[in-house]
MIVOTI-283308 format. One record per residue (C-alpha): x, y, z; residue in one letter. Coordinates in steps of 0.001 Angstrom, whole numbers. Example, Ala and Ser with C-alpha at 12.3 -4.5 7.8 and 13.67 -1.06 7.14 Angstrom:
residues 2
DRENDREN       u       v       w type
DRENDREN   12300   -4500    7800    A
DRENDREN   13670   -1060    7140    S
end
This chain:
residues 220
DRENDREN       u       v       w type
DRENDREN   11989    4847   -9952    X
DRENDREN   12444    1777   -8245    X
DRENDREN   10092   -1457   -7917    X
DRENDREN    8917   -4823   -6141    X
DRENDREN    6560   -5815   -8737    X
DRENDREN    9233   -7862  -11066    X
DRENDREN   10601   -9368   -7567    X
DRENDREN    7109  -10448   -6254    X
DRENDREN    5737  -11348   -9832    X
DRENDREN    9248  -13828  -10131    X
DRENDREN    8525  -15253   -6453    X
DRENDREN    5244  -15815   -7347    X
DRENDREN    5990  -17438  -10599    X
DRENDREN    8553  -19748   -8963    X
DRENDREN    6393  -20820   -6068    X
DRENDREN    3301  -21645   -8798    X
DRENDREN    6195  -23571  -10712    X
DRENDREN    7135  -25525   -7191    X
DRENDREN    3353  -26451   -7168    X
DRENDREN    3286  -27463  -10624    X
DRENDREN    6491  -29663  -10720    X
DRENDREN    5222  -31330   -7274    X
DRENDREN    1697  -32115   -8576    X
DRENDREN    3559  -33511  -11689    X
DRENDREN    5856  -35959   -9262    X
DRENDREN    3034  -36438   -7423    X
DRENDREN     808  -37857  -10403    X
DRENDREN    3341  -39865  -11943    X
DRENDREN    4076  -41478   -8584    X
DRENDREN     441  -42406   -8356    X
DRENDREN     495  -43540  -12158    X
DRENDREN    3527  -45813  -11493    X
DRENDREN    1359  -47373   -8552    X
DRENDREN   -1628  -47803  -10370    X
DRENDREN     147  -49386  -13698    X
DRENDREN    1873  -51841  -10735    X
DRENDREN   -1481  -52466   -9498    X
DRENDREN   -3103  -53113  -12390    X
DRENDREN   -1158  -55598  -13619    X
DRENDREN    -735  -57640  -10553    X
DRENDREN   -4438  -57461   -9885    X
DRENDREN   -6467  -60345   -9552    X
DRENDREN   -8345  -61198  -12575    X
DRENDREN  -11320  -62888  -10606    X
DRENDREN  -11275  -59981   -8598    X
DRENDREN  -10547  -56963  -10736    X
DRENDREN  -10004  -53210   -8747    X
DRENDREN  -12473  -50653   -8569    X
DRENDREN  -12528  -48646  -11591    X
DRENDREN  -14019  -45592   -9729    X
DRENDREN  -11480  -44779   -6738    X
DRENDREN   -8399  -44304   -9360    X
DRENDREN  -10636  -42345  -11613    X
DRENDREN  -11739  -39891   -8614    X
DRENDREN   -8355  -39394   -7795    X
DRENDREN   -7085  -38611  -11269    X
DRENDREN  -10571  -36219  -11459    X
DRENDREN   -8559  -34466   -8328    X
DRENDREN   -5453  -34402   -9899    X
DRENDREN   -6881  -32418  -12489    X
DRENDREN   -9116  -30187  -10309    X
DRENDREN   -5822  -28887   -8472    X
DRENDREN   -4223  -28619  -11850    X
DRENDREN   -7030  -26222  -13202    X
DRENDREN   -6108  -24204   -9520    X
DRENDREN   -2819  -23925   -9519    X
DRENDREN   -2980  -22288  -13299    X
DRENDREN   -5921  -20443  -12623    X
DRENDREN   -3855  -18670   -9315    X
DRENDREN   -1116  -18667  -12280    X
DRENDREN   -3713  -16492  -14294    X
DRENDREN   -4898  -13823  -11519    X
DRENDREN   -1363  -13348  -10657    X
DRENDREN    -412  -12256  -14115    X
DRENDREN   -3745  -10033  -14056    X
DRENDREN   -2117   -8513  -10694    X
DRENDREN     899   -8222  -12000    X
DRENDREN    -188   -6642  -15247    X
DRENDREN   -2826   -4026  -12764    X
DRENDREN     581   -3067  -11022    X
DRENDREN    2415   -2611  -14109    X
DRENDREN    -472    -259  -15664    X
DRENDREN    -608    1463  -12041    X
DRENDREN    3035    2163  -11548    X
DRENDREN    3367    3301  -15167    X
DRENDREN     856    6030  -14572    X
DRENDREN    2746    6753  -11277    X
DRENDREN    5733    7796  -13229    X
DRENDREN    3023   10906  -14856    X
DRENDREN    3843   12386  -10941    X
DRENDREN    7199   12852  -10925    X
DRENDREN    8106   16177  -10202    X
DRENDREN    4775   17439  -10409    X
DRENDREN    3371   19462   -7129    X
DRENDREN    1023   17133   -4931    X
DRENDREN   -1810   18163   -2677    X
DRENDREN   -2189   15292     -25    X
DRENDREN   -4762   15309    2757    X
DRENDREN   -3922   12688    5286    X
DRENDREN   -2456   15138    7708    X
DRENDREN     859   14354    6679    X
DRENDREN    3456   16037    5912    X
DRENDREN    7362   15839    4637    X
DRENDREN   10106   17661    7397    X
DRENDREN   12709   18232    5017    X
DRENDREN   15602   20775    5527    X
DRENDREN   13854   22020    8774    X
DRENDREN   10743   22988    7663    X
DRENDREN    7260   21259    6886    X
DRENDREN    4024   22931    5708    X
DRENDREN     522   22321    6184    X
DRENDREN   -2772   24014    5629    X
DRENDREN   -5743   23814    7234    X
DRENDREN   -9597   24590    6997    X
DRENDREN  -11558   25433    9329    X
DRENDREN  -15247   25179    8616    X
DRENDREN  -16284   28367   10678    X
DRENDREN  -14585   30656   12828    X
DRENDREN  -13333   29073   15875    X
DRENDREN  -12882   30342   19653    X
DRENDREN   -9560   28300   19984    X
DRENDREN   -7945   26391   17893    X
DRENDREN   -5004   23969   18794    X
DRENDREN   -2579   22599   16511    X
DRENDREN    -617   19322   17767    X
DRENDREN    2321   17676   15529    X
DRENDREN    3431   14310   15881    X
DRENDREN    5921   12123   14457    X
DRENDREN    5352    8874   12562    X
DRENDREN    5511    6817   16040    X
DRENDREN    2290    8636   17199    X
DRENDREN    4580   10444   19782    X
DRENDREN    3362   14366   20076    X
DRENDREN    6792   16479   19394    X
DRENDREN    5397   20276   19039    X
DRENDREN    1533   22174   19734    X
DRENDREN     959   25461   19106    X
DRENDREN   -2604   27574   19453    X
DRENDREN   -3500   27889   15472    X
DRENDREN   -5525   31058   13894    X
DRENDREN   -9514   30875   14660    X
DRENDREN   -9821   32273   10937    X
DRENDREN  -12889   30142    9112    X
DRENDREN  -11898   29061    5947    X
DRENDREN   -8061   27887    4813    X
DRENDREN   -5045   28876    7222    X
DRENDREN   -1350   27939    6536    X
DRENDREN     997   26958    9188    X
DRENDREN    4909   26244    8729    X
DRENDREN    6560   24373   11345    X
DRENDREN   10375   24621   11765    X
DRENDREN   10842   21234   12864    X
DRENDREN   11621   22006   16262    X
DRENDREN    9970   20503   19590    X
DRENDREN    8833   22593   22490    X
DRENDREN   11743   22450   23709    X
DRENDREN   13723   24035   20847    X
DRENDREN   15186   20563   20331    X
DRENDREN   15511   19437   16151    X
DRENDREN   13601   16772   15038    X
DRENDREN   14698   14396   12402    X
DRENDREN   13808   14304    8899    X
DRENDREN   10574   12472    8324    X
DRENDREN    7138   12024    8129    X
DRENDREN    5014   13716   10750    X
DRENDREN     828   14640   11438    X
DRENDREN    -848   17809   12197    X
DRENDREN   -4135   17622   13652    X
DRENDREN   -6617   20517   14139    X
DRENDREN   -8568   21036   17404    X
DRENDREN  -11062   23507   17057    X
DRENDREN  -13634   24417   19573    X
DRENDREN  -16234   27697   19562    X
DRENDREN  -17452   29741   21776    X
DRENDREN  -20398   26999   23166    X
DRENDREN  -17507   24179   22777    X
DRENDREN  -19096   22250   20361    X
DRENDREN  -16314   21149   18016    X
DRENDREN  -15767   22687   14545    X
DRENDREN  -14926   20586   11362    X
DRENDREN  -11107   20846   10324    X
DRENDREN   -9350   19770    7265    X
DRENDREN   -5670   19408    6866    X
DRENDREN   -3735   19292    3607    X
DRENDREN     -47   19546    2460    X
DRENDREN    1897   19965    -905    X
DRENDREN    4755   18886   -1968    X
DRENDREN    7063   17867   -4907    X
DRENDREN    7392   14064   -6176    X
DRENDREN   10821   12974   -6255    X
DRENDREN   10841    9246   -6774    X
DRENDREN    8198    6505   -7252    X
DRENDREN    8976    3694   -5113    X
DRENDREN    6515     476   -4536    X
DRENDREN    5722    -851    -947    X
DRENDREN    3593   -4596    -923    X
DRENDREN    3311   -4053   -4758    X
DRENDREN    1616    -839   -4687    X
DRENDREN    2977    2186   -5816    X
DRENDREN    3698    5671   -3489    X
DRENDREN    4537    8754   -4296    X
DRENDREN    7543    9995   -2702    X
DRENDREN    8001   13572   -1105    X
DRENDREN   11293   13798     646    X
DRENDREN   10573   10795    2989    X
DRENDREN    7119   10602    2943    X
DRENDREN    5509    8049    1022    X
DRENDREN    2579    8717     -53    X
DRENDREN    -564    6758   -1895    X
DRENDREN   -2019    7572   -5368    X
DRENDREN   -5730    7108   -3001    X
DRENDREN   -4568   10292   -1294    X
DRENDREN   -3791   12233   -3421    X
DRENDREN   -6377   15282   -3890    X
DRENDREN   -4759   17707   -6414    X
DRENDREN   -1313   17738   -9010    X
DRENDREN    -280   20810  -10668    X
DRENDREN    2755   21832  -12366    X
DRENDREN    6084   22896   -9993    X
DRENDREN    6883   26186  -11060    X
end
């Protein structure tokens, strides 16, 4: 398993210690001026108690900020910990994801989807992870669940690359009013990984959300 949570939670920490050491060369700067002033005031004409004391009330208002950011960044830190531990419970278990994604590895990716009543036509349309359409097909008009494997070749009989890529479902019947389509796909969890501090689920070289995640069973 790999992770970005020590590498954020240590750039964090070191920018909140930046802060911290600047606010403290800040204050002491002011201090030295205001000692200076003090003594070199004019005792007929003494300073003004209350425009020092508001600034030191400042001073200690972004104090209680910068250690109160210091605070909810360890609470993140700690939620990421707690969520990539429980990650780990998914390796090498069986996934059901329903995104529409699935993993092309070793020429082959498999999806299955639901049709919510039998259709008139149904068209299947694969893309890859750039949105670009790379293989349809006319899909079974069956109502209920229907597999389809893909061998990972365009129209044109051309290979695609290993990757990520999206089935949708277009389903029509006989009127042409649209039918309601689901699309799932399994696979096995190889590696958890962590992408802006959250942690995915790999399957070959999909990465995949613990949010999307619909089912986890066993791999036989």
């Amino acid at each position: 398993m790999t992770t970005g949570v020590n590498t954020a939670s240590q750039s964090s920490a070191s920018t909140q210690s930046a802060a911290m050491q600047q606010l403290s060369g800040n204050l002491d700067t002011f201090l030295q001026l205001l000692t200076t002033q003090l003594q070199n005031q004019d005792p007929l004409n003494p300073m003004d108690s209350n425009e020092f004391t508001q600034q030191l009330v400042e001073y200690s208002q972004v104090e209680q900020q910068i250690n109160t950011n210091s605070n909810l960044q360890n609470l993140i830190s700690l939620t990421q910990s707690n969520a990539g531990t429980a990650a780990v419970g998914y390796l090498n278990q069986t996934v059901t994801v329903t995104n529409g994604n699935a993993a092309l590895n070793d020429g082959s990716a498999d999806w299955t989807y639901t049709l919510g009543s039998a259709s008139n036509a149904t068209q299947l349309t694969v893309t890859n992870s750039s949105g670009q359409v790379v293989y349809t097909t006319t899909g079974s008009t069956d109502a209920g669940a229907n597999s389809f494997e893909w061998d990972g070749e365009d129209n044109n009989g051309n290979d695609q690359p290993a990757g990520t890529y999206t089935l949708t479902v277009t389903a029509t019947g006989a009127n042409g009013a649209s039918i309601p389509a689901t699309v799932s796909s399994s696979g096995v969890v190889s590696e958890i990984t962590f992408q802006n501090g959250q942690p995915m689920l790999m399957i070959g070289g999909m990465a995949v959300p613990l949010s999307q995640v619909s089912a986890i069973s066993p791999t036989t």
